[in-house]
LOKOL-188068 format. One line per field, with one value per residue (C-alpha): residue number from 0; x, y, z; residue in three letters; chain. Coordinates in pm, 1 decimal, m for minus. Layout:
N
resi	(NUM/...)
x	(X/...)
y	(Y/...)
z	(Z/...)
resn	(ala/...)
chain	(A/...)
end
This chain:
313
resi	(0/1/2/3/4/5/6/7/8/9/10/11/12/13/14/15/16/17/18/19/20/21/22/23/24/25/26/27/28/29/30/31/32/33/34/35/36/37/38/39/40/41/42/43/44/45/46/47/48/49/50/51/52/53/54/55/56/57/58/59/60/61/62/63/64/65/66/67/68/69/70/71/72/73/74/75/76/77/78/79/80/81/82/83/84/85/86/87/88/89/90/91/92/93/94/95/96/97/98/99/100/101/102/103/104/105/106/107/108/109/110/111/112/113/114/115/116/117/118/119/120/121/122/123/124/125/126/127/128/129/130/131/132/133/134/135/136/137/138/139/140/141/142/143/144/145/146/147/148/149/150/151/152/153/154/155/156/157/158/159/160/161/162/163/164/165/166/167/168/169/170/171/172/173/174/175/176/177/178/179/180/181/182/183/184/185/186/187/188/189/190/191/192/193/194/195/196/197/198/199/200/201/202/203/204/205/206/207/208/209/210/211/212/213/214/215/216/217/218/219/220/221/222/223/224/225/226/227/228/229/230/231/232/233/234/235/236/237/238/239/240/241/242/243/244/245/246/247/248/249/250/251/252/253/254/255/256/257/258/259/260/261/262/263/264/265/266/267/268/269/270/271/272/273/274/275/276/277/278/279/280/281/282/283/284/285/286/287/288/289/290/291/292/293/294/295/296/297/298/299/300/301/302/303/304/305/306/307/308/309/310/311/312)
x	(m19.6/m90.9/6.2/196.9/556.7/788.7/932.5/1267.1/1544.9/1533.0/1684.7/1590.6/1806.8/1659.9/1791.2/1643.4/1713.5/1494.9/1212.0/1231.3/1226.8/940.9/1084.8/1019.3/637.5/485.0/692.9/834.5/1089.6/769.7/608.4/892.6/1026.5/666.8/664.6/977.6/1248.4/1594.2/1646.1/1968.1/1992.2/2208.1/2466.9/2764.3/2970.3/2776.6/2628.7/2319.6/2578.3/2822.0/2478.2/2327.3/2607.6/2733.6/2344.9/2447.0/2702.9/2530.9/2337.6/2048.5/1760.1/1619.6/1714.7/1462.9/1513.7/1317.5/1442.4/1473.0/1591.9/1994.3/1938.3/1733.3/1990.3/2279.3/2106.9/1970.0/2328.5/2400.8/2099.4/2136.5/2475.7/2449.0/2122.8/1890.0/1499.3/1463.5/1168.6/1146.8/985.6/897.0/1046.8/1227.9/1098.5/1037.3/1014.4/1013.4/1124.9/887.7/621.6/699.9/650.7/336.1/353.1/156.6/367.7/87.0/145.8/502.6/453.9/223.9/503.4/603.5/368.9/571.2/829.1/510.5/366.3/487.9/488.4/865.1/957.2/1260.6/1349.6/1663.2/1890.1/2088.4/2496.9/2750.4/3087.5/3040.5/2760.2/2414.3/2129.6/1771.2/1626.0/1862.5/2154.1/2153.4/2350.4/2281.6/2092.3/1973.3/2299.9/2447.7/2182.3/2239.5/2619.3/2466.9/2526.2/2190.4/2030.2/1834.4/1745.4/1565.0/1584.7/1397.8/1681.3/1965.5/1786.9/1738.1/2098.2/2170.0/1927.7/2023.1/2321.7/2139.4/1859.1/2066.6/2294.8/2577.7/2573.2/2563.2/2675.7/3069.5/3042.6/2891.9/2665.6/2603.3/2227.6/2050.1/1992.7/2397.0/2613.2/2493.4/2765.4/2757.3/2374.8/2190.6/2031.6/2114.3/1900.2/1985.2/1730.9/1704.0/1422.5/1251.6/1026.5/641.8/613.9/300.6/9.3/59.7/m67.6/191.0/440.2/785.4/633.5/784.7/543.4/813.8/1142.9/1203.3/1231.1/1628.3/1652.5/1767.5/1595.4/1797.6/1667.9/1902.9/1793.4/2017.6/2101.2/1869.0/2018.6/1840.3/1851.5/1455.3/1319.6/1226.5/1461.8/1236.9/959.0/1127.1/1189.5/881.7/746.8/979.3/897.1/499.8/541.0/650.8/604.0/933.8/1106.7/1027.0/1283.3/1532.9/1862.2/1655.7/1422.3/1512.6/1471.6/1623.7/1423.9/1553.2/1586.1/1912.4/2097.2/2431.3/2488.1/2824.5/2903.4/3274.4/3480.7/3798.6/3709.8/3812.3/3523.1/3133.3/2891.5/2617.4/2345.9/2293.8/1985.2/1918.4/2306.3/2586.2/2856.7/3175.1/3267.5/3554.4/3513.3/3382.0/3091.9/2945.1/2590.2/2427.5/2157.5/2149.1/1836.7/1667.7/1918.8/1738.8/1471.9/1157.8/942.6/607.6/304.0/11.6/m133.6/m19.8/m227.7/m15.5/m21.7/m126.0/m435.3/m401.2/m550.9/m261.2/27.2/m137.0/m96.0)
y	(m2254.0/m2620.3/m2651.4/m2364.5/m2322.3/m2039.6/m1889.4/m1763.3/m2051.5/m2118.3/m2300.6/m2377.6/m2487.3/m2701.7/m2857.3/m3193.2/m3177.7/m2857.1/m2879.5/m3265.8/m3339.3/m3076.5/m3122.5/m3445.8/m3445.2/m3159.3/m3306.4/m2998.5/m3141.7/m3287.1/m2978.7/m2723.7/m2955.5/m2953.6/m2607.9/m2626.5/m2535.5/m2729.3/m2850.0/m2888.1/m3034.2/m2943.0/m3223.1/m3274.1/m3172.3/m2884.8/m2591.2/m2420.4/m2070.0/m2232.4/m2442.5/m2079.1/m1961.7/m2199.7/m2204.1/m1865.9/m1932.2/m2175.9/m1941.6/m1923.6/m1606.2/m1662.2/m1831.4/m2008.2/m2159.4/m2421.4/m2424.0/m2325.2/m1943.4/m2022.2/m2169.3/m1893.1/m1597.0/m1813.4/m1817.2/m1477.6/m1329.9/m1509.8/m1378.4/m1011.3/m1021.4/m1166.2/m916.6/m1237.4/m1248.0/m1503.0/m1725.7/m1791.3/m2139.1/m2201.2/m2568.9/m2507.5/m2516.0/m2130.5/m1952.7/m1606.5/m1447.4/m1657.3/m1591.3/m1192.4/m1222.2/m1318.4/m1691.6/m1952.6/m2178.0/m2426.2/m2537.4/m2475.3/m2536.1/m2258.4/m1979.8/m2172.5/m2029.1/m1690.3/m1873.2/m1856.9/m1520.2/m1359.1/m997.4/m813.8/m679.5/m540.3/m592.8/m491.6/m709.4/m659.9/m730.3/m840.2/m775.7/m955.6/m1206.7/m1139.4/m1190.5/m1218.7/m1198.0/m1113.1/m1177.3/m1238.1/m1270.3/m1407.8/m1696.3/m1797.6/m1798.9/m2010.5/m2275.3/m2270.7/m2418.2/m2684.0/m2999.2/m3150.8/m2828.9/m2909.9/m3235.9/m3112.5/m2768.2/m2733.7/m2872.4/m2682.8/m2384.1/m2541.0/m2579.0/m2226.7/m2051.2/m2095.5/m1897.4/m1602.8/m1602.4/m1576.3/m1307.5/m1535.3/m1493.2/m1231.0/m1091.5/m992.2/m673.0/m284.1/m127.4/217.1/302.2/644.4/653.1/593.2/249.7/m57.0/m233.3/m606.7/m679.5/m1027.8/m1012.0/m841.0/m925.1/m690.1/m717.5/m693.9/m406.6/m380.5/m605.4/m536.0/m490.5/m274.5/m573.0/m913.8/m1098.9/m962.6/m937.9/m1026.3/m942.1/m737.6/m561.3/m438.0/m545.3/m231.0/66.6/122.0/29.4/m220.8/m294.9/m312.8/m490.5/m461.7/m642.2/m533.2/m699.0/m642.9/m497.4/m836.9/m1127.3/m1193.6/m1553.8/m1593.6/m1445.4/m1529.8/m1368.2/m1075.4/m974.6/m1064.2/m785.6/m556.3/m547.5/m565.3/m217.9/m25.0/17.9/81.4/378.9/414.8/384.0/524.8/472.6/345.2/133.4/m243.5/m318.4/m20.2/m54.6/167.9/188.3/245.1/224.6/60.8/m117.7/m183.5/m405.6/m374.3/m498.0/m617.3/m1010.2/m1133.7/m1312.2/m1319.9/m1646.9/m1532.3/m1644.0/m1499.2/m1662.0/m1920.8/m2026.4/m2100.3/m1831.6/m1694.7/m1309.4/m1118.5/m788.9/m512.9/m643.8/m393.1/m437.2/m252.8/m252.3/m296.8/m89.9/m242.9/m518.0/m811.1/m840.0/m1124.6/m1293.6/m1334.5/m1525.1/m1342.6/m1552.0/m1410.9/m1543.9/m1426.9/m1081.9/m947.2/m712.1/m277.9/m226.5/m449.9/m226.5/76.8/m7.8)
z	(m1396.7/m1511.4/m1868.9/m1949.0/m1958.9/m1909.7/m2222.7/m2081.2/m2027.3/m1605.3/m1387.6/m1016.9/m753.5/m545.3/m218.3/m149.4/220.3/288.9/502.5/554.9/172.7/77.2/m284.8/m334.9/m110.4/m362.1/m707.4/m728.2/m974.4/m1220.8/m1159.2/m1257.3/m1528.6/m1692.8/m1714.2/m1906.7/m1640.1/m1571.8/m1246.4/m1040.6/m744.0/m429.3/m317.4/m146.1/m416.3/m522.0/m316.9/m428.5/m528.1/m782.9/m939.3/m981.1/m1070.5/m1388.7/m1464.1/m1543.2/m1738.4/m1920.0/m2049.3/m1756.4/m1781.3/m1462.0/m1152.4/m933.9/m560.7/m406.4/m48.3/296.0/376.4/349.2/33.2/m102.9/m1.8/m141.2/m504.4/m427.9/m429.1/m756.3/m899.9/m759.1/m880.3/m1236.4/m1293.1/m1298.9/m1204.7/m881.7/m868.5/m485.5/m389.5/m6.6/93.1/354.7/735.5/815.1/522.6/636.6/337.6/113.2/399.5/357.3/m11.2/18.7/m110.9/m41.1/191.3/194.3/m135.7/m233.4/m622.8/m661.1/m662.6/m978.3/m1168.1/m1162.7/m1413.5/m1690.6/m1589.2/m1274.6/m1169.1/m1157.4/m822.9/m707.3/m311.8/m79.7/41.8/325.8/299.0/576.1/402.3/98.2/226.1/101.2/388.1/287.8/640.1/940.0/1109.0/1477.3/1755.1/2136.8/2216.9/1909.0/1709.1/2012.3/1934.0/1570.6/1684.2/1924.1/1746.9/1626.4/1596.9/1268.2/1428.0/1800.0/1771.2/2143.0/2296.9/2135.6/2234.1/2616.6/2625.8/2585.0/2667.1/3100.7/3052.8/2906.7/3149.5/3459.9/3279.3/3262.8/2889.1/2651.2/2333.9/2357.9/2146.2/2161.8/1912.7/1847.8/1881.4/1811.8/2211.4/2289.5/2309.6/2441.7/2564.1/2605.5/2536.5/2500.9/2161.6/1887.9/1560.1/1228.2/972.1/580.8/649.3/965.1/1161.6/1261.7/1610.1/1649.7/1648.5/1815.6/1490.3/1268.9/1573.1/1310.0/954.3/725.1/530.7/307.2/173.1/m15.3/240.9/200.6/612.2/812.6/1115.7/1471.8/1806.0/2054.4/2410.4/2646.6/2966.8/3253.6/3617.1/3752.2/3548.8/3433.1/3491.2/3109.2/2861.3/2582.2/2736.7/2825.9/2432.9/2377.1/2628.6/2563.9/2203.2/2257.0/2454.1/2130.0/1773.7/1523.0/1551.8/1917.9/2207.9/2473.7/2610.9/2938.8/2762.1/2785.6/2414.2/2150.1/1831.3/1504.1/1140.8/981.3/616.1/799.1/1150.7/1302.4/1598.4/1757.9/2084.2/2128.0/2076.6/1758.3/1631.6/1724.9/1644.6/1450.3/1235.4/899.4/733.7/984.2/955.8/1171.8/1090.8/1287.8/1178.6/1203.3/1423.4/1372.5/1222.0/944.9/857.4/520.2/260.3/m108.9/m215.8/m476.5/m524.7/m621.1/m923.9/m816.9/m1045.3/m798.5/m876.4/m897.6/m650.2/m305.6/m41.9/246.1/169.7/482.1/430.9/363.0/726.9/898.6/734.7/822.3/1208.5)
resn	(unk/unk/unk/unk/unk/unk/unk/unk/unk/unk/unk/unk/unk/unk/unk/unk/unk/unk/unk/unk/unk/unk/unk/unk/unk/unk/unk/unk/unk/unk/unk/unk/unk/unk/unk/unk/unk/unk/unk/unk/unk/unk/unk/unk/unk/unk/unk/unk/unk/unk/unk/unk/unk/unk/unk/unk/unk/unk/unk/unk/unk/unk/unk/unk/unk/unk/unk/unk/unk/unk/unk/unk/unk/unk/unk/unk/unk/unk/unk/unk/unk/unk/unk/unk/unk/unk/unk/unk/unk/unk/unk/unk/unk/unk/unk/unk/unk/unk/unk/unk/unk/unk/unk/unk/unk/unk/unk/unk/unk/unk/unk/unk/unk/unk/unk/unk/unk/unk/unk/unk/unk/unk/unk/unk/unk/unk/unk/unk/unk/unk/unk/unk/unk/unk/unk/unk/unk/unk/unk/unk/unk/unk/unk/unk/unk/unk/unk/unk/unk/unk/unk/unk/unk/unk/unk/unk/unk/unk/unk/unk/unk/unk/unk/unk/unk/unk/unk/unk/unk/unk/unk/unk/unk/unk/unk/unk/unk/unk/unk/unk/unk/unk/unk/unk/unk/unk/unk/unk/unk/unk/unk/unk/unk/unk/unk/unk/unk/unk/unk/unk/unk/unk/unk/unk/unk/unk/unk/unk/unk/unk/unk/unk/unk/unk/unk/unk/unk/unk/unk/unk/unk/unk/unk/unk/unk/unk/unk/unk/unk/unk/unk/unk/unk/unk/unk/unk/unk/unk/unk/unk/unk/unk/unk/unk/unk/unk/unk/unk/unk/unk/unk/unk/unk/unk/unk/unk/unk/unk/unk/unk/unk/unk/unk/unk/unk/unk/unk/unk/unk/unk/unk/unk/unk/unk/unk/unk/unk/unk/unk/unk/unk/unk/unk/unk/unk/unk/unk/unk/unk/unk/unk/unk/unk/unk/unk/unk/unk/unk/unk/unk/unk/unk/unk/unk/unk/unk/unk/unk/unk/unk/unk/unk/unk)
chain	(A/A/A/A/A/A/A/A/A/A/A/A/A/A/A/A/A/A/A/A/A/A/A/A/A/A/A/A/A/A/A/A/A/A/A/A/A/A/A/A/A/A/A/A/A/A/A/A/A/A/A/A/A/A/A/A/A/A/A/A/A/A/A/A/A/A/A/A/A/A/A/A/A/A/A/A/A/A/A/A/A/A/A/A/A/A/A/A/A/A/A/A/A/A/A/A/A/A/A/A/A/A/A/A/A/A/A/A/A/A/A/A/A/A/A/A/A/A/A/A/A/A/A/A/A/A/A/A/A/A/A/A/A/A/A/A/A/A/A/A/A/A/A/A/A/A/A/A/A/A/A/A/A/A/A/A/A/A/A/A/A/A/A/A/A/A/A/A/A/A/A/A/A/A/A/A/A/A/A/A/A/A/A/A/A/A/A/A/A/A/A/A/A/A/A/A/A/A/A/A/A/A/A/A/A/A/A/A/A/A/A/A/A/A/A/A/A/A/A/A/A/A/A/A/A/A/A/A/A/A/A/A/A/A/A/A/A/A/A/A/A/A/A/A/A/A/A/A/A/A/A/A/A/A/A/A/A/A/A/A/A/A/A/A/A/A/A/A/A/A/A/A/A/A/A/A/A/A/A/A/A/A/A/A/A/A/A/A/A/A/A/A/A/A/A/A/A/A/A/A/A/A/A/A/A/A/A/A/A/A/A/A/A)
end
């Protein structure tokens, strides 16, 4: 909201290197400054947590993150923890907890307006131990990619590197996890989600509509008798042919909703990604939910709210 500025003392974290400098191409510095925030700046010496957190310290009322989705759960925790509001700002690459907000990721700056007048939600967040994850934390193919090195660089060919293994069932994820339908043992994708996915409609295939149901979601892709020619392809398909809540110890994909998930095998660590990071956890792996855990400061704006008719499907 040009010309205003925010009457509560906030800070934003910002992280320059998110989404190939989006910072710096919208002014988002300029724009939050002129609306009377303090900016601080992620470096080498400073991660976007401790910044949130002596903002804090220093006296901070609301937190704000300009960034990409590791960023944001970093300062989320801070925030969650400390009993700040968040102001979330989309300049990162993805954005897919921005994008399930509802913000406009076309123009980054316009979530800024939230800091003058936004509207107070309160979302879940989904804990792994003590680490806070805004979106999901995944294991299989995808978190193997995330350790290829120059992943952020070609992200195509980390994921070509990998990806063989998996498809001719050479690969797979080195753990068990207890489903409603019985143990899957040794599957090739396992993705836990801060609330569940929407799988029902091809547009919205991997919205969430909500981020306050109390649930994580769970899709487990287990490992086919034959190995199929596209691995990617085969989730896909799997997950086309049912909606949430639906599926069987037979099915190829197991779908469910759950307050707590737990992987466990006699390894001693699993690569994951939590947040669209590169992480290496202790077994067994404990997944839950923090209802309610995090107060947002949304602008009223929302244009990515998908419409009523969409979340009734």
């Amino acid at each position: 909201m040009a010309g205003s500025r925010t009457r509560a003392r906030a800070v934003i974290v910002m992280n320059p290197h998110s989404g190939d400098g989006k910072t710096a191409r919208y002014g988002l510095v300029q724009r939050a400054e002129d609306m009377g925030a303090q900016v601080r700046t992620t470096s080498t010496e400073e991660d976007a947590a401790s910044l949130a957190r002596n903002a804090v310290v220093e006296g901070a009322q609301v937190l704000g993150v300009a960034g990409g989705d590791g960023t944001v759960s970093a300062v989320a925790a801070v925030a969650a923890d400390t009993g700040r509001s968040l102001v979330v700002v989309p300049a990162g690459t993805r954005n897919h907890f921005a994008r399930d907000l509802g913000l406009d990721l076309r123009d980054p700056g316009q979530a800024l307006d939230a800091l003058v007048d936004g509207e107070p939600a309160q979302v879940d967040l989904g804990v792994l131990g003590s680490r806070v994850f805004v979106n999901n934390v995944s294991f299989g193919v995808y978190a193997d990619a995330l350790l290829e090195p120059g992943y952020r660089e070609d992200k195509p060919r980390a994921f070509a590197a990998v990806a063989p293994d998996y498809a001719k069932g050479r690969q797979w994820v080195e753990a068990r996890v207890d489903t409603p339908w019985g143990t899957v043992e040794f599957p090739q994708v396992v993705l836990i989600s801060n609330n569940p996915y929407h799988l029902a409609t091809p547009r919205w295939l991997g919205r969430r509509f909500s981020l306050s149901t109390g649930q994580l979601g769970a899709i487990v892709l287990k490992r086919p008798a034959q190995a199929p020619p596209d691995l990617l392809r085969h989730l896909r398909d799997e997950l086309r042919q049912r909606k949430h809540g639906a599926g069987s110890a037979g099915d190829g994909a197991v779908v469910w909703s759950a307050p707590g998930i737990t992987l466990h095998g006699e390894v001693r660590h699993l690569d994951a990604g939590v947040d669209g990071e590169a992480v290496r956890l202790p077994l067994p792996v404990v997944c839950g939910i923090r209802p309610g855990a995090l107060r947002l400061l949304l602008p009223k704006d929302r244009p990515g709210t998908p419409p009523e008719r969409a979340m009734r499907h």
